[in-house]
C-alpha positions as CSV (number, residue, x, y, z in Angstrom):
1,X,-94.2,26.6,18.8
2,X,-91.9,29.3,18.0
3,X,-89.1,30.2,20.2
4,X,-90.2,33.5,21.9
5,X,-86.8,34.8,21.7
6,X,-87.0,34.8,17.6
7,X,-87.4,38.0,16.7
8,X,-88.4,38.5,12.9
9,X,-87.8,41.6,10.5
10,X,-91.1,43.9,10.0
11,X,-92.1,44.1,7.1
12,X,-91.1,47.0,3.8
13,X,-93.1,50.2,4.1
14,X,-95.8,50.5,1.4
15,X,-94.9,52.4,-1.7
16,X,-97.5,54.2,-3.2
17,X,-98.2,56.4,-6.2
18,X,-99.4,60.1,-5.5
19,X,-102.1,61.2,-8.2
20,X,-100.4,64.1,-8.7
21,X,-97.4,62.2,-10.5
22,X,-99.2,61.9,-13.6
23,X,-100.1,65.2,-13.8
24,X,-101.6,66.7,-16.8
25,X,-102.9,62.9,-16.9
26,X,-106.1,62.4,-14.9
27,X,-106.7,60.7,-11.6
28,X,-108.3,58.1,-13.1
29,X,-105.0,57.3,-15.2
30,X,-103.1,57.7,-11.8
31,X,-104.9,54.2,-10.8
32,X,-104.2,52.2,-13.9
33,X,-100.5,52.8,-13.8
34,X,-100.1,52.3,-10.3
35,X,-101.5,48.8,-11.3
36,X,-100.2,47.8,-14.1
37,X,-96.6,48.9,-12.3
38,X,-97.3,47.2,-9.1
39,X,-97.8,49.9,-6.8
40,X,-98.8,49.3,-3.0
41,X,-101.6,51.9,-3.1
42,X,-102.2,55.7,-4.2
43,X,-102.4,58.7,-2.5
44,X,-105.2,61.1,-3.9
45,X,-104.0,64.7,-4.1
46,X,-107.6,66.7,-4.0
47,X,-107.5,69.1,-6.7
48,X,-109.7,70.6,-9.3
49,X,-109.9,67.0,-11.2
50,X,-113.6,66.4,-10.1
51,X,-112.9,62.4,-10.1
52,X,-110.2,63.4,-7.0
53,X,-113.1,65.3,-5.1
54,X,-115.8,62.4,-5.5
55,X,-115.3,59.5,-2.3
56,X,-117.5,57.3,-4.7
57,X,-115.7,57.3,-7.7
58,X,-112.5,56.8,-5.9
59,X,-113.7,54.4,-4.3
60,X,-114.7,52.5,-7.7
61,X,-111.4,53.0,-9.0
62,X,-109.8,51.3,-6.2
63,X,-112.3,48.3,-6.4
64,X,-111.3,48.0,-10.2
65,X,-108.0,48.2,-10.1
66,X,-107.6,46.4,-7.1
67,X,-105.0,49.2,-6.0
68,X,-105.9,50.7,-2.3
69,X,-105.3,54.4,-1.3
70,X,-103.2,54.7,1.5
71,X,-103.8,58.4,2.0
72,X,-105.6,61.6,1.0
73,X,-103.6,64.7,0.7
74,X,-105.6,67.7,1.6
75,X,-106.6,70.3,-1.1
76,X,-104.4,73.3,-0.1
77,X,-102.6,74.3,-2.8
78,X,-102.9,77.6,-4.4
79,X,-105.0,76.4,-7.1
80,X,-107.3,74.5,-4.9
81,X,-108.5,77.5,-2.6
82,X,-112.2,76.5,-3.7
83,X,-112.0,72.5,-3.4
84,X,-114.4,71.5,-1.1
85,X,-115.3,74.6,0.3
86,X,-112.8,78.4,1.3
87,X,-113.2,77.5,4.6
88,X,-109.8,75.6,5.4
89,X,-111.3,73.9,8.8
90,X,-114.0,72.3,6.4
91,X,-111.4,71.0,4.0
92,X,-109.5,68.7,6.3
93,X,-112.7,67.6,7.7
94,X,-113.8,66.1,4.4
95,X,-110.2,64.8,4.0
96,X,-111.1,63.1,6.9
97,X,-113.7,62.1,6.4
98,X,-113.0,60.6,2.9
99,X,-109.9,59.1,4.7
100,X,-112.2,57.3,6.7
101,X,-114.7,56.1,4.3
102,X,-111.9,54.9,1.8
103,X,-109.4,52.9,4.1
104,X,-106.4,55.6,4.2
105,X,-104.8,56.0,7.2
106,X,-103.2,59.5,6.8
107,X,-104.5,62.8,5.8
108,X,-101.3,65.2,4.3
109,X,-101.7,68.9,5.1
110,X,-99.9,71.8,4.6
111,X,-99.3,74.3,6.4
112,X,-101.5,77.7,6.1
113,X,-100.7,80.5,4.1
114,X,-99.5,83.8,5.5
115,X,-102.4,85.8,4.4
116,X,-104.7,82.9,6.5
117,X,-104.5,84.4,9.3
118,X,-107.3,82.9,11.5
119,X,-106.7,79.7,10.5
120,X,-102.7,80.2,11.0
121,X,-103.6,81.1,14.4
122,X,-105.2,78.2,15.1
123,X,-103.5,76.0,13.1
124,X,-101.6,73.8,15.6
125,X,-104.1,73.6,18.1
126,X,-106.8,72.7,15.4
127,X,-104.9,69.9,14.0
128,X,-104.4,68.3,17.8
129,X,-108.1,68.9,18.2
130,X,-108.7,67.0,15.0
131,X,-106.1,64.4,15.5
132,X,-108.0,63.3,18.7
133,X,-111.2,62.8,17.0
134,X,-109.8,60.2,14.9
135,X,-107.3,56.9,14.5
136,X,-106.5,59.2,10.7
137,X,-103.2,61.0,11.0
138,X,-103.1,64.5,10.1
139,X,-99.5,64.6,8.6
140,X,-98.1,68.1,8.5
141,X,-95.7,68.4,5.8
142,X,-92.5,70.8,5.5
143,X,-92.7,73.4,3.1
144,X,-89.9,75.9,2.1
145,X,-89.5,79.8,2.1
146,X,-90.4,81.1,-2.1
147,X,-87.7,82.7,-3.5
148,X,-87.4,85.3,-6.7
149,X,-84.1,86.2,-7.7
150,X,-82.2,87.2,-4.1
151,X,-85.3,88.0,-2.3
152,X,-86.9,85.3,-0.3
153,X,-90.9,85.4,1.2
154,X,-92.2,83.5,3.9
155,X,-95.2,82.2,2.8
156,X,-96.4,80.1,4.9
157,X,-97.2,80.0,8.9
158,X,-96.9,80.1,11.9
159,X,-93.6,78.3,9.9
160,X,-92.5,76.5,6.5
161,X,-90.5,73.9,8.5
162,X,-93.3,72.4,10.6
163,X,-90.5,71.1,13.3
164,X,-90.9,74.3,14.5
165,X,-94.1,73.3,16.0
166,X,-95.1,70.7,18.2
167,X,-97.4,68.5,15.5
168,X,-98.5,64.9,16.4
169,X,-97.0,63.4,12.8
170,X,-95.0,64.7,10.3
171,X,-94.8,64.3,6.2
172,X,-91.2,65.1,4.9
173,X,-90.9,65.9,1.4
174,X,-87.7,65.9,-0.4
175,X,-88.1,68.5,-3.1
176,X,-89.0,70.8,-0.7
177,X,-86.0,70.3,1.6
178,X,-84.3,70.6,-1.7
179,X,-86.2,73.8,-2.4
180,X,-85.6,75.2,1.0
181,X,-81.6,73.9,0.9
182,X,-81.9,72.9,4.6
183,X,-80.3,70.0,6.3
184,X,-82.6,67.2,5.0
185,X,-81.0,64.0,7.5
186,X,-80.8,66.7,10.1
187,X,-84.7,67.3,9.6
188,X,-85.1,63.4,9.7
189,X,-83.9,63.9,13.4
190,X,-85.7,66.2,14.6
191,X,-89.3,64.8,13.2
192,X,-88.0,61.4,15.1
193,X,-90.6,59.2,15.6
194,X,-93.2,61.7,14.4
195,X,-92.1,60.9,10.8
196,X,-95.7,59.1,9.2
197,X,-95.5,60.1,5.7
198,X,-92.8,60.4,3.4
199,X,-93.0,61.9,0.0
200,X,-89.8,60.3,-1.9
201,X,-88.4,62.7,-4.7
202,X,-85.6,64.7,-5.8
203,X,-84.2,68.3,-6.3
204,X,-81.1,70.1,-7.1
205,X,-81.8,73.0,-4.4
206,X,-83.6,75.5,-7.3
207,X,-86.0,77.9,-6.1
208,X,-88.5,75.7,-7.7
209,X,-89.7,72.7,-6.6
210,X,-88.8,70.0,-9.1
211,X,-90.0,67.0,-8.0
212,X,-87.5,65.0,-9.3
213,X,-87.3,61.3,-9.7
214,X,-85.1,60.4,-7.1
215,X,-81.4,59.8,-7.9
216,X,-81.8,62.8,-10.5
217,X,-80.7,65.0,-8.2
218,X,-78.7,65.7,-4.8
219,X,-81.3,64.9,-1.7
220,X,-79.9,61.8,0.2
221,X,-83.0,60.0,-1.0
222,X,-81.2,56.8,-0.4
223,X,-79.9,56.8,2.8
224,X,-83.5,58.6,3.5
225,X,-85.3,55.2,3.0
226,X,-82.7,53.1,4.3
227,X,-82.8,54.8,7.5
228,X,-86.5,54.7,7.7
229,X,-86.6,50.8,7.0
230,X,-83.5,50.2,9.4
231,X,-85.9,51.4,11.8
232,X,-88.9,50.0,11.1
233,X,-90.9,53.1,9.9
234,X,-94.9,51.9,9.6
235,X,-95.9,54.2,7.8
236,X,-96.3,55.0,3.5
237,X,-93.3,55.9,1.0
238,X,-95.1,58.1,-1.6
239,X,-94.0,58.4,-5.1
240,X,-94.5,62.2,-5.8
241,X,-92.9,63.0,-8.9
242,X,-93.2,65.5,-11.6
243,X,-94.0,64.0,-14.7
244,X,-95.3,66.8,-17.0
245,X,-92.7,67.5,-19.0
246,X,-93.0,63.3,-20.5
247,X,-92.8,63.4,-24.3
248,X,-95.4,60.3,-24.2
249,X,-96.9,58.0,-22.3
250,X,-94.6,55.5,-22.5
251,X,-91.9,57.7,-20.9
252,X,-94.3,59.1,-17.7
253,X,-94.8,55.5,-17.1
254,X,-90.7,54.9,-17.5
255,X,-90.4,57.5,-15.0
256,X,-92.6,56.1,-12.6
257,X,-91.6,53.1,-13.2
258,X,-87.8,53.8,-12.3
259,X,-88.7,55.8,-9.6
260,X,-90.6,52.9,-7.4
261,X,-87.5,50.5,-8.5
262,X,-85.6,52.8,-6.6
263,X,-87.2,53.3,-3.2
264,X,-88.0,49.5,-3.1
265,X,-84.3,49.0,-3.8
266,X,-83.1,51.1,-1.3
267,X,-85.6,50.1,1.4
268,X,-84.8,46.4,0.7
269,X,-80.8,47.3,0.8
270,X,-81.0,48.4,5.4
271,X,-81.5,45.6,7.5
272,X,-84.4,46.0,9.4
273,X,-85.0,46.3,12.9
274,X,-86.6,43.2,14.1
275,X,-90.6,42.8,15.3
276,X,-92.2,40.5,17.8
């Protein structure tokens, strides 16, 4: 029997592979690498890539590759207005919904645009409401403000930093705090135990969002994941990296490949706080 006052270590966060990092590569190509590099899981970004809209045929490609997906990330990017329908309610109901039918366990969100009113409006509200209807966590994810020259636009509401509003769970991206050169272990603080979802990457604090692999540039990615596996974050680690500008193959998959060496290196390095 084991001594009830042994306490063990829970285990590493799951590192998976967002679609998007192989980007101009297909979704489909997103699933091979993950495997063949060992990847926990994928996230599936929902864009115009039809294979990333169809539940069946991601579903065949995780049954394949034997690689699961760990989460769905909403289509609301600016080239995704007509994924799945205009109507922004609809679209994280079907990220939901394929959430479900696929064995994720978070659903990534953004939050609205300025110019979507309505749904702004509504916006934190709506997401509790959905929240409740389901064990899927809708994580809201921090954004930053766009800048052009020395003129900066708030683009998105009712904020770009979604600690401004009371959300249930939280994705923190680190190219955006980059991009939005706030306080990124400060914003680690103040999402607290809300933090599901963490998209691990890089930036050097340009008005664009680089999407680094991280250790390219100056985010504390490092003591980032340390401090989530010191205290014993449960949820996914997300390789979102931008990988367009690869010369080959070889070197997309280098990239990846050093950039999930990393986070497992620096999530292994923080004694973790011990589990039943």
């Amino acid at each position: 029997m084991v001594d009830p006052a042994v306490r063990f270590p829970k285990p590493e966060p799951k590192v998976a592979l967002s679609t998007a990092s192989v980007y101009p590569e297909t979704t489909a190509t997103a699933f091979e690498i993950a495997a063949r590099l060992g990847y926990d899981g994928v996230e599936v970004m929902v864009w115009t890539d039809p294979v990333s809209q169809d539940i069946e045929a991601l579903r065949r490609l995780s049954d394949f590759h034997g690689v699961p997906i760990l989460a769905v990330h909403a289509p609301c990017l600016l080239i995704t207005q007509r994924v799945w329908s205009k109507d922004p309610w609809s679209k994280l109901q079907r990220s939901r919904e394929a959430a479900e039918k696929l064995g994720a366990d978070t659903v990534v969100v953004h939050p609205p645009f300025r110019w979507q009113r309505a749904y702004a409006r509504e916006f934190v509200r709506g997401v509790w409401r959905m929240a409740d209807e389901t064990d899927i966590r809708f994580a809201v994810e921090n954004m930053y403000p766009w800048r052009y020259r020395d003129r900066e636009m708030l683009a998105y509401a009712p904020a770009w930093d979604p600690t401004e509003e009371d959300y249930r769970h939280f994705t923190l991206d680190l190219s955006h705090t980059a991009t939005a050169r706030n306080d990124t272990l400060a914003m680690v603080d103040r999402m607290g135990d809300r933090l599901a979802h963490l998209h691990i990457a890089d930036g050097n604090g340009s008005a664009k969002d680089e999407h680094l692999v991280p250790g390219r540039g100056t985010q504390p990615c490092a003591e980032v994941l340390k401090h989530l596996a010191a205290s014993g974050f449960d949820g996914n680690v997300v390789v979102e990296v931008n990988t367009r500008r690869a010369m080959s193959p070889a070197e997309r998959e280098a990239d990846l490949a050093e950039a999930l060496a990393y986070t497992r290196a620096h999530l292994a390095a923080a004694p973790r706080t011990a589990g039943p």
